[in-house]
C-alpha positions in Angstrom: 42.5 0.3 24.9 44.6 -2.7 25.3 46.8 -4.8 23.2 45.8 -8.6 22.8 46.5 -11.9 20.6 43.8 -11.5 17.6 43.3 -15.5 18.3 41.9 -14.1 22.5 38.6 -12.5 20.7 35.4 -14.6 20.5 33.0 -14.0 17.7 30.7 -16.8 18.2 29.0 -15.3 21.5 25.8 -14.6 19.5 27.2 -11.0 18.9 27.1 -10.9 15.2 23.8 -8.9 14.1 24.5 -9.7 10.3 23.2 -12.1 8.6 26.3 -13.3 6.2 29.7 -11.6 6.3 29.8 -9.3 3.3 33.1 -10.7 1.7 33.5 -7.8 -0.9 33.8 -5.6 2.0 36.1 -7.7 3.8 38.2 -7.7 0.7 37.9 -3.7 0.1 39.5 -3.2 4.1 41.9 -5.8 3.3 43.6 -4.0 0.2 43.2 -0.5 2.6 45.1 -2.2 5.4 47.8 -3.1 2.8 48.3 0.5 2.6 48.3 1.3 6.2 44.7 2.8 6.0 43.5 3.5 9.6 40.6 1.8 11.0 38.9 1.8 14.0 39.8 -0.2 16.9 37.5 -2.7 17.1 34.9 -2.8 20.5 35.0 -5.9 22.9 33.8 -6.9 26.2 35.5 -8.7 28.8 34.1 -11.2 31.2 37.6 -11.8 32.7 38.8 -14.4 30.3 37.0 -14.0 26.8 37.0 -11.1 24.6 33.9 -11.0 22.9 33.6 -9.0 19.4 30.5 -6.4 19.4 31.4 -4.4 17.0 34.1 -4.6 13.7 33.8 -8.2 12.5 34.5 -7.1 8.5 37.9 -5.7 10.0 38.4 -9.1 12.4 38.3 -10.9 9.4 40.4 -8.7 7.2 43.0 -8.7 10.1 42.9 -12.7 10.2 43.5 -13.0 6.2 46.6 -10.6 6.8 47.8 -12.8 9.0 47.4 -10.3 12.0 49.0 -11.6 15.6 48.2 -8.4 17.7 46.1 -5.9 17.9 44.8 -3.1 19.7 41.5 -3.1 20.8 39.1 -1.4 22.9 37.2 -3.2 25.7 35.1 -2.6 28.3 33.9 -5.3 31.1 30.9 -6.6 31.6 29.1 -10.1 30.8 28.4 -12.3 27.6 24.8 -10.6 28.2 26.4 -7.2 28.4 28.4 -7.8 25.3 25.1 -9.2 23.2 23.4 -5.6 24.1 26.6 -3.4 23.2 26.3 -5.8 19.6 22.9 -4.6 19.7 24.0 -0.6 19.0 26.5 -1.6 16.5 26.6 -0.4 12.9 23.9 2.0 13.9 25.8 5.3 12.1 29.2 3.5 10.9 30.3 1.0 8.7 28.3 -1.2 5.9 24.9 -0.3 6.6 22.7 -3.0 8.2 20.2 -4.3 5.3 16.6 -4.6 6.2 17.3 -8.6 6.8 20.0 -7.8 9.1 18.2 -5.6 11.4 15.1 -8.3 11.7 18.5 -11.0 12.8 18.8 -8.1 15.3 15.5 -8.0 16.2 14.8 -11.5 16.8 19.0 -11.4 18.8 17.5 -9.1 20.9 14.2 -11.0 21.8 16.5 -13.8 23.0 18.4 -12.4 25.3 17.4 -12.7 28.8 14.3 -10.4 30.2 14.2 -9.0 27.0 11.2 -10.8 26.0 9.9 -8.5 28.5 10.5 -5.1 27.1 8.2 -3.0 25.0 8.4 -2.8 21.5 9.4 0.4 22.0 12.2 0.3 24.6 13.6 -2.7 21.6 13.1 -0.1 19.1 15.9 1.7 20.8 18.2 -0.7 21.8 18.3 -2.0 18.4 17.9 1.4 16.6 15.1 0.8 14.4 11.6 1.5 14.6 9.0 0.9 17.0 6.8 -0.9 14.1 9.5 -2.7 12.6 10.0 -4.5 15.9 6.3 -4.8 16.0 6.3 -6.7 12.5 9.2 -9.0 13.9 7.9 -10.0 16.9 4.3 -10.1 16.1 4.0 -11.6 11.8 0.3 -10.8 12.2 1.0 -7.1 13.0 3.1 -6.8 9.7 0.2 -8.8 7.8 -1.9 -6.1 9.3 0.4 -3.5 8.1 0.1 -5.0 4.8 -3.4 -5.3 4.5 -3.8 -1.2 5.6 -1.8 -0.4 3.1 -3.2 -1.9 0.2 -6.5 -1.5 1.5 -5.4 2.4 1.2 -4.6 1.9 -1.8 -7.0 -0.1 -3.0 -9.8 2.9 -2.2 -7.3 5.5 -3.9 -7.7 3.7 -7.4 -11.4 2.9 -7.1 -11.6 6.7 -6.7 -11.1 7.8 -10.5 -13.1 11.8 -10.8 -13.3 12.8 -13.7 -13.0 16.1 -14.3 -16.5 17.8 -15.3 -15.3 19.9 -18.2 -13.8 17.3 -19.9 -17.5 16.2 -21.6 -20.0 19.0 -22.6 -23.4 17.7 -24.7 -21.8 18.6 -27.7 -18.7 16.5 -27.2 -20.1 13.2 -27.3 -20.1 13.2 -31.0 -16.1 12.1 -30.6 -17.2 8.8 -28.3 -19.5 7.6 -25.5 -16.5 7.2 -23.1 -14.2 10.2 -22.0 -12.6 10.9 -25.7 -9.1 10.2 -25.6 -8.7 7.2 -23.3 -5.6 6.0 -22.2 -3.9 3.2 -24.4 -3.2 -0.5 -22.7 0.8 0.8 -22.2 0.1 4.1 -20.3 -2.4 1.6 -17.9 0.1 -0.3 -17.4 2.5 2.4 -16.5 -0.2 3.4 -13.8 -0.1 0.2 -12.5 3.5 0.2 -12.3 3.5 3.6 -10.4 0.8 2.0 -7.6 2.8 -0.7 -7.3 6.0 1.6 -6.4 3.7 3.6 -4.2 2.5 0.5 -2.1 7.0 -0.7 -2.2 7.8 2.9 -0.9 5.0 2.5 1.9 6.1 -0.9 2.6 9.2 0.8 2.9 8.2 3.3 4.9 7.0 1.1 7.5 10.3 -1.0 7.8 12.7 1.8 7.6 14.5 2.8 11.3 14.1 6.2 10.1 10.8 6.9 9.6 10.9 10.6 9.2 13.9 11.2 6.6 12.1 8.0 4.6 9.1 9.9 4.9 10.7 13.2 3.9 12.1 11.0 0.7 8.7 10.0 -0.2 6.8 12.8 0.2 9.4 14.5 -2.5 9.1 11.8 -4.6 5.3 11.8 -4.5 5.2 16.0 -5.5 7.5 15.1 -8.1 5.2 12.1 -9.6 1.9 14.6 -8.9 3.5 17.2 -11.1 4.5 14.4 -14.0 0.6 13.0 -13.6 -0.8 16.8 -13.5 0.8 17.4 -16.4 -0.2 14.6 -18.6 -3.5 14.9 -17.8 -3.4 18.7 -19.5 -1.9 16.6 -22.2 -4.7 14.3 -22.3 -7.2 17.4 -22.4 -5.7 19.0 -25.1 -5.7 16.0 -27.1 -9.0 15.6 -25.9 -10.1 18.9 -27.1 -8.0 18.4 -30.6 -9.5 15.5 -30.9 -13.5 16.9 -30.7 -12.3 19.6 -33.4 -11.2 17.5 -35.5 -14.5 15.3 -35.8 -16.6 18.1 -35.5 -14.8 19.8 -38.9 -15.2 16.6 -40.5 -19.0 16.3 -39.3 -19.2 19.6 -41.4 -18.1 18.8 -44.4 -19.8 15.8 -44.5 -22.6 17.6 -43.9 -22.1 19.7 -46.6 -21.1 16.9 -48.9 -24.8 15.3 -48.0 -26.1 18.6 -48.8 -24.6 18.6 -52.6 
């Protein structure tokens, strides 16, 4: 730790992973810092005559709009190279959380700096704390086109793949139609498309997300969840189905009987 002029850190070393400054955040540590809220001390490296910033930017730029001369800081030494890596491991379990556009800027930082255009996607993956595919997709577009096309190509088979359940239709039943009875109306198939379309999002998702397993955890509840919903309309659908066939068949009698007269 050390205590330095605010105006002796560098932030434009190539050590800013984010995108854009979130300036509502900014704003939200400035009004805490009013009230003598205690933050962090901000990370730096030192080549021996430049601080550079690797890892509280949203609190360097609250601290410069207070007007802030001094401040402690903690710093380690090592190169502008050294310094781009430690920016690297930032905002991994702290701070505003690193949006999905922010962690590609990471991504492509990362393949920038010197040898590592070299490393695996894997050894990235964890220098940069996301996922192995993720930094697949970045580096290589046509592996995340690929990913893409899997996916809906998964999907694609899952909704050509409509059974039909055998006791829904008997001989007897096709008096109520020649399809399957009740069929669904145009605004329940567009709710199914909706639902597809959030399945094919939360994979998408999946495959993005620098943790695959809790994202995976997510989904798989959220997928029991929407099995149960669909299970249940579809003994909804039978019923009325099964109402439905009744009900014509009664009618069919009486006309019947009022032929008969």
């Amino acid at each position: 730790m050390k205590r330095i002029n605010i105006d002796a850190i560098r932030i434009d070393g190539g050590t800013q992973c984010r995108v854009v400054i979130d300036q509502p955040t900014v704003y939200t540590y400035l009004e805490a810092m009013k009230e003598d809220a205690k933050f962090p001390l901000m990370d730096t490296t030192f080549d021996g005559v430049t601080y550079w910033l690797t890892d509280g930017f949203h609190r360097y730029h609250a601290y410069k709009l207070l007007g802030i001369k001094e401040i402690d800081i903690n710093y380690v030494a090592g190169t502008l190279r050294d310094a781009q890596i430690a920016a690297l491991k930032a905002n991994g379990k702290h701070g505003k959380p690193l949006t999905n556009e922010d962690k590609r800027n990471k991504v492509k930082m990362a393949l920038e700096i010197e040898g590592f255009d070299k490393l695996t996607d894997a050894e990235i993956a964890r220098y940069c704390d996301v996922s192995k595919p993720f930094v697949a997709a970045v580096r290589r577009p046509e592996a995340k086109e690929q990913q893409r096309q899997n996916v809906e190509k998964h999907f694609s088979k899952k909704g050509s793949k409509k059974e039909k359940p055998s006791n829904l239709i008997t001989d007897d039943d096709k008096v109520a139609s020649s399809s399957d009875g009740v069929a669904p109306d145009d605004e329940e198939m567009k709710a199914t498309e909706l639902a597809i379309q959030a399945d094919q999002e939360a994979m998408y998702k999946l495959l993005e997300s620098d943790d695959a397993l809790a994202t995976a955890h997510e989904e798989i509840k959220r997928l029991n969840l929407r099995n149960a919903q669909l299970e249940t309309r579809l003994h909804g659908l039978m019923n009325e189905r099964n109402e439905a066939v009744k009900m014509v068949k009664d009618l069919q009698k009486q006309l019947d009987k009022l032929r008969a007269k």
